[in-house]
C-alpha positions in Angstrom: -65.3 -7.9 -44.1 -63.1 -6.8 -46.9 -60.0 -8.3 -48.3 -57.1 -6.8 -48.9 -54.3 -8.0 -51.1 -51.0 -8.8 -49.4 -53.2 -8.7 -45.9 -51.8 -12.7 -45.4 -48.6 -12.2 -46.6 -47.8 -9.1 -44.0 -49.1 -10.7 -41.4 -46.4 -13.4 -42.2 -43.8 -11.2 -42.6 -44.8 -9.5 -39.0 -44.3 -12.6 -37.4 -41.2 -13.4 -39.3 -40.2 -10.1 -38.0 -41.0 -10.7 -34.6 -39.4 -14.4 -34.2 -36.2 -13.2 -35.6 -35.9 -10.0 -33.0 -35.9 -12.5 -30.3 -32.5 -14.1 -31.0 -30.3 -12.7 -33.7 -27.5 -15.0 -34.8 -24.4 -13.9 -34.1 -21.6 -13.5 -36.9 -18.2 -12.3 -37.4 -20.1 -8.7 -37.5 -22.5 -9.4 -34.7 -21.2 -10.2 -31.3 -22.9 -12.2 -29.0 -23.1 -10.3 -26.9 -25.5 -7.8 -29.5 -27.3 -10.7 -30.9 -29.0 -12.4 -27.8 -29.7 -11.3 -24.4 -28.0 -12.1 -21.7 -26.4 -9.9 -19.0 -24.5 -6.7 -19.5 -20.5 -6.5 -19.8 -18.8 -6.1 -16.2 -18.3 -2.4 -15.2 -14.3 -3.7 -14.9 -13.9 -3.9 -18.6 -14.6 -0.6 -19.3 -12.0 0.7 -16.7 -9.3 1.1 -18.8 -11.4 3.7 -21.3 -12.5 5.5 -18.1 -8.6 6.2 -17.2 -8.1 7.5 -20.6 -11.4 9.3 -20.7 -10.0 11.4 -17.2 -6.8 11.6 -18.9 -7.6 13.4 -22.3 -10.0 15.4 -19.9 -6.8 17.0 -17.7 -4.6 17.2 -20.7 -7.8 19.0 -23.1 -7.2 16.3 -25.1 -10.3 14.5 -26.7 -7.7 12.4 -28.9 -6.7 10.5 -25.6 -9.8 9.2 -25.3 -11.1 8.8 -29.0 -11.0 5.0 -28.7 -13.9 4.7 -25.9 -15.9 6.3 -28.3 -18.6 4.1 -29.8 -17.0 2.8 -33.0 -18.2 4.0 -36.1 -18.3 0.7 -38.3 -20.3 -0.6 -35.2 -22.4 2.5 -35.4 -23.3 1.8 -38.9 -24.5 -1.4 -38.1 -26.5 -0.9 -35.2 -28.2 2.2 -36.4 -31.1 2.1 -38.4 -30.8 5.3 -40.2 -30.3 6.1 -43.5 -27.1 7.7 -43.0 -25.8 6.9 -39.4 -22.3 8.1 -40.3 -23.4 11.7 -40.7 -24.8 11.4 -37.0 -21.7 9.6 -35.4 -19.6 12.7 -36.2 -22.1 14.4 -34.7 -21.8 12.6 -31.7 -18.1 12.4 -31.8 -17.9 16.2 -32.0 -20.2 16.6 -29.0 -18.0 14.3 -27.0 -14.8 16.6 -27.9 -16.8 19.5 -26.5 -17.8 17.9 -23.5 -14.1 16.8 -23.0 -13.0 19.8 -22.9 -16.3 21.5 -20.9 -15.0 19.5 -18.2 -11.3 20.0 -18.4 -12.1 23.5 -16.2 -12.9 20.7 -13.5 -9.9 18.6 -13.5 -7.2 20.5 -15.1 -5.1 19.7 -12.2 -3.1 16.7 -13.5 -3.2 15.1 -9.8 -6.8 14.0 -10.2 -6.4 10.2 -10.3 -8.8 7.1 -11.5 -10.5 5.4 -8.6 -13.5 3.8 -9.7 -15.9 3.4 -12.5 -19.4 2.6 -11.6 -22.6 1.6 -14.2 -25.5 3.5 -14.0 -28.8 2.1 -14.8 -28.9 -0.2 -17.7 -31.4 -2.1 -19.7 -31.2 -3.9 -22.8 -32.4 -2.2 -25.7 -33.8 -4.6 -28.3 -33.9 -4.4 -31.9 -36.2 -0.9 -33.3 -35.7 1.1 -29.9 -33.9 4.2 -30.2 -33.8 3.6 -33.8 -31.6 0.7 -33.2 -30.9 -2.2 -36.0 -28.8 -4.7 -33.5 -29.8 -4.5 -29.4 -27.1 -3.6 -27.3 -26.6 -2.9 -23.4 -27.2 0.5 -22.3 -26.2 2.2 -19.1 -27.4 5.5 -18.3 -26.4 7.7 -15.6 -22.9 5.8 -15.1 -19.5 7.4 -12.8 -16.0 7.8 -12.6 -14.9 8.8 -9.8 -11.6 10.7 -9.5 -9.2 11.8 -6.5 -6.6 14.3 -5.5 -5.1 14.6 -2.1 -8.1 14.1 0.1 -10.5 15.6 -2.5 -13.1 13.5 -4.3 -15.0 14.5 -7.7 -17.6 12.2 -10.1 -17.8 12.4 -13.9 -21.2 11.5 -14.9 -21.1 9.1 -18.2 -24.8 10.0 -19.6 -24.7 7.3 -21.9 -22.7 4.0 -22.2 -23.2 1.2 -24.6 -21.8 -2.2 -25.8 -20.6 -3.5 -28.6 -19.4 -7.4 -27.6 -18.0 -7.6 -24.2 -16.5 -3.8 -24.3 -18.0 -0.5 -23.0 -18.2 2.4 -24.9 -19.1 6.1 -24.5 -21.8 7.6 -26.6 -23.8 10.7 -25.3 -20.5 12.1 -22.3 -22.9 15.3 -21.5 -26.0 15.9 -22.2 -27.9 14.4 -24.7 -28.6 16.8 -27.8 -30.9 16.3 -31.2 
């Protein structure tokens, strides 16, 4: 069997690797809640960026709603890309579109807030979806909205969080 240099030191590294994806620390740029796993953020805290996500939906309004957006200095960090700012404007400017794609839906300014509920979610550790930092994600979550005695559900394909808050980051359908 043949030697290679380095061989001992990689597999050290590796390991390194591995033992410090189990539990990063948290610090005053890493909540947490992103730095160990524990269980996800209540659907309650995210309630209040549901009600503005249905409002800048009725008014055709993205702007309403531009603070449930995943933040992009949290972005940044959790994304291990070389550039992850080029695709958070991406992703901003899809959730504009799909604010306003379903403005046709609930135009009528008497559609109210009910309820908010999480889909399916799972932690996503460190180098999953070309993540840096873990974080909770929820796929497949609801608002659901009424007027009068009708009834209608938003679908959330995407939520994530960053500390204990919620955030949106794919509102329709996820695109590449």
């Amino acid at each position: 069997m043949t030697r290679h240099p380095g061989t001992k030191t990689l597999g050290f590294v590796v390991l390194v690797a591995a033992v410090a994806a189990a539990a990063l620390p948290a610090t005053e740029l890493v909540p947490k809640e992103n730095a160990v796993k524990g269980t996800p953020p209540p659907a309650d805290i995210a309630e209040e960026g549901a009600r503005l996500l249905l409002d800048a939906i009725k008014a055709d309004d993205p702007s309403i709603a531009a603070g449930f957006f995943f933040p992009a200095a949290a972005f940044d960090l959790v994304k291990a890309m070389a550039v992850p700012g080029r695709y958070h404007r991406k992703l901003v400017a899809w959730y504009e579109e799909d604010i306003r794609t379903e403005h046709a839906r609930f135009a009528d300014p008497s559609w109210r807030f009910k309820a908010l509920e999480l889909g399916r979610c799972k932690w996503q550790g460190q180098g999953t979806e070309g993540n840096a930092l873990p974080y909770w994600s929820c796929r497949g979550s609801r608002v659901t909205a009424t007027s009068g005695d009708r009834t209608r559900r938003l679908d959330i394909t995407v939520l994530i969080n960053w500390g204990r808050s919620w955030y949106v980051t794919h509102l329709g359908p996820i695109r590449s």
